[in-house]
N, C-alpha and C positions, 0 to 999 in steps of 0.2 A: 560385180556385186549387185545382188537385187535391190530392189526399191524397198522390200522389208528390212532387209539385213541393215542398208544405208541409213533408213530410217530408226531403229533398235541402236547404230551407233551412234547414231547424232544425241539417243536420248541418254544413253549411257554416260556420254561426254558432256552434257549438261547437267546430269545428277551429281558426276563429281568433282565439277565446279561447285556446286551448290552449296555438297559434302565443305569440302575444302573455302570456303568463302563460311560456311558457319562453323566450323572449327576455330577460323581464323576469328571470329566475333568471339566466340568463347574465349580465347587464348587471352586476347586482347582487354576483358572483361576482368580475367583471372590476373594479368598483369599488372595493373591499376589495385585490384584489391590485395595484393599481396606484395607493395610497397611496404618496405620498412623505412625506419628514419624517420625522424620529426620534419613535418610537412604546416605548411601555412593552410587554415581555412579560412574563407571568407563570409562571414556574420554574414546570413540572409535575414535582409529588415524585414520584409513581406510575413515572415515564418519566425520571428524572435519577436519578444516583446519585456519591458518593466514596468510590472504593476506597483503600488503602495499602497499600504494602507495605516488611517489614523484615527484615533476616538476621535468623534465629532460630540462637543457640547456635555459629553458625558453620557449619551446615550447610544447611539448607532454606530457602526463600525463604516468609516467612510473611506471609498477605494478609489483610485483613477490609474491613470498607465499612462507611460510614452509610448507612441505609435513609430519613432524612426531608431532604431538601436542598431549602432553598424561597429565597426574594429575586427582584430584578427583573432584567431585562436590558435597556439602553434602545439600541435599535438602528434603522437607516434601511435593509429591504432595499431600498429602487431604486436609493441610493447606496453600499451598503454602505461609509458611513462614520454617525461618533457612535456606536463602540460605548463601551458604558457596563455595569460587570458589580456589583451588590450583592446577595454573597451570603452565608448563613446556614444553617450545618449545625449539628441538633441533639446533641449529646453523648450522648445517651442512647440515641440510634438506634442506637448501635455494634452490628455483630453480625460475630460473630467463627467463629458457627458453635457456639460452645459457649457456656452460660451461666455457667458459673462463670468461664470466662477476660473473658467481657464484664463482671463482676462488676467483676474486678482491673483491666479499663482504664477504669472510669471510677473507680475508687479516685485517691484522693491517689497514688500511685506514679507515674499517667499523667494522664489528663485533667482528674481530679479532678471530676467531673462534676456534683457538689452546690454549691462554689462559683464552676463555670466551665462553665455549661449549655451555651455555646453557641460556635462556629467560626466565624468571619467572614473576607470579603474585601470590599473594595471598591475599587474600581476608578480610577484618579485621571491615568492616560490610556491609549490605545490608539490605535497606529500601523501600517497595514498593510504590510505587506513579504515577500518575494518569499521561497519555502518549497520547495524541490528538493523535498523529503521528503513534500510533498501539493500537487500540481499541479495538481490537478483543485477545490482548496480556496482558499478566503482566510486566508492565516495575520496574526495582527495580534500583536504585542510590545504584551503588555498589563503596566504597571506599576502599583502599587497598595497597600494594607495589610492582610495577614495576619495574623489575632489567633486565638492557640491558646493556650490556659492561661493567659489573661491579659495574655499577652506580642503587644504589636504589632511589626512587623515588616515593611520593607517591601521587596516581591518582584517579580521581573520576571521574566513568563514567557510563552510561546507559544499562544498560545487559537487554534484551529480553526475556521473555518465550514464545518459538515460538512452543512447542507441547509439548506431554504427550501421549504414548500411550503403551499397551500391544500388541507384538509384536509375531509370532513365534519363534523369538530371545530373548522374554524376553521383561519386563518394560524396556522404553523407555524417556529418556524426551531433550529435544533440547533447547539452549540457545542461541543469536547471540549478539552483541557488536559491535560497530563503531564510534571511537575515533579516535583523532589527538594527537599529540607529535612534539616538536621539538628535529630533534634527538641531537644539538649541547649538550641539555643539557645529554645528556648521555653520554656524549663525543667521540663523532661522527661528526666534522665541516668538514668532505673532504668536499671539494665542495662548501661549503657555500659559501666562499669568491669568489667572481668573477659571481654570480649568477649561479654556473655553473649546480649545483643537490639542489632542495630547502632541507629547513630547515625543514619547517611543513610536516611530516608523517602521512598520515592516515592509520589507523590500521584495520581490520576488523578482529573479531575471529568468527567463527561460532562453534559451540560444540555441538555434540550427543554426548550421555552418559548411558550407562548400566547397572540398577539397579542390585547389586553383588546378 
């Protein structure tokens, strides 16, 4: 065999390794995204967040967020059904923008955040239904129980399917929420009285989440 011919095979036998190696990536790519069956994801804190917001004093609309919100998400995207939501915001994560005011909300006044570390929901069903308001979305009537200051509570509200995607990071799917509360029932009235901090909280969660 010449030195050309030799050389022509050597190349031919590394193009279809190559071939065959990025097939193998695709395949591989395609098998992960077309899992069926309810799968666990796992809440990314870095890329989720819970914001609030409350009349302040009767004039401004005053907002803060938790920065650590983690729990699971048990969902099926090929049928988007079996969603399943358990989640868990840290109290301490409060940030309000100012430290002295984050000081006061996790005092006894509000969260009390020494004997009530932590904010939960979990999720006990969710039913898809038809959303004028996000068309291009799955909205599901998720019911369940909401524990803030101790106080459980149980809540029915509008959860989002706002994507779905494979990622260099991995399957991917994103959920968002936006509800109201009166926080007195969780026993939470600083303020109430004298109109000074409203009553009605709205809640926003937004959730990415990391198929394991």
């Amino acid at each position: 065999m010449t030195t050309f011919r030799l050389m022509m095979t050597c190349l031919l036998i590394a193009m279809a390794g190559t071939f065959a190696l990025s097939a193998g990536a695709q395949e591989t790519t395609g098998e992960v995204a077309d899992k069926t069956g309810i799968r666990t994801f796992d809440v990314d804190a870095v890329h989720s967040t819970t914001i609030f917001r409350v009349h302040h004093m009767g004039a401004g609309m005053f907002y803060g967020r938790f920065n650590d919100v983690g729990g699971t998400i048990e969902y099926d995207p090929s049928t988007k059904k079996g969603l399943a939501l358990d989640l868990v915001v840290d109290i301490n994560s409060i940030d309000s923008g100012n430290e002295r005011l984050d000081g006061h909300l996790k005092s006894p006044d509000f969260f009390n955040a020494v004997e009530f570390p932590k904010m939960t929901f979990k999720s006990t069903s969710a039913t898809m239904m038809p959303d004028k308001d996000h068309p291009d979305g799955d909205t599901y009537k998720v019911e369940g129980d909401l524990t803030i200051h101790g106080v459980t509570k149980k809540i029915s509200v509008h959860v989002v399917h706002v994507g779905h995607r494979m990622t260099r990071r991995g399957e991917r799917i994103g959920f968002e929420c936006i509800f109201t509360i009166k926080r007195s029932d969780f026993g939470m009235s600083y303020g109430v009285e004298g109109d000074a901090l409203g009553n009605s909280t709205q809640i926003i969660v937004s959730l990415e989440a990391a198929a394991r």
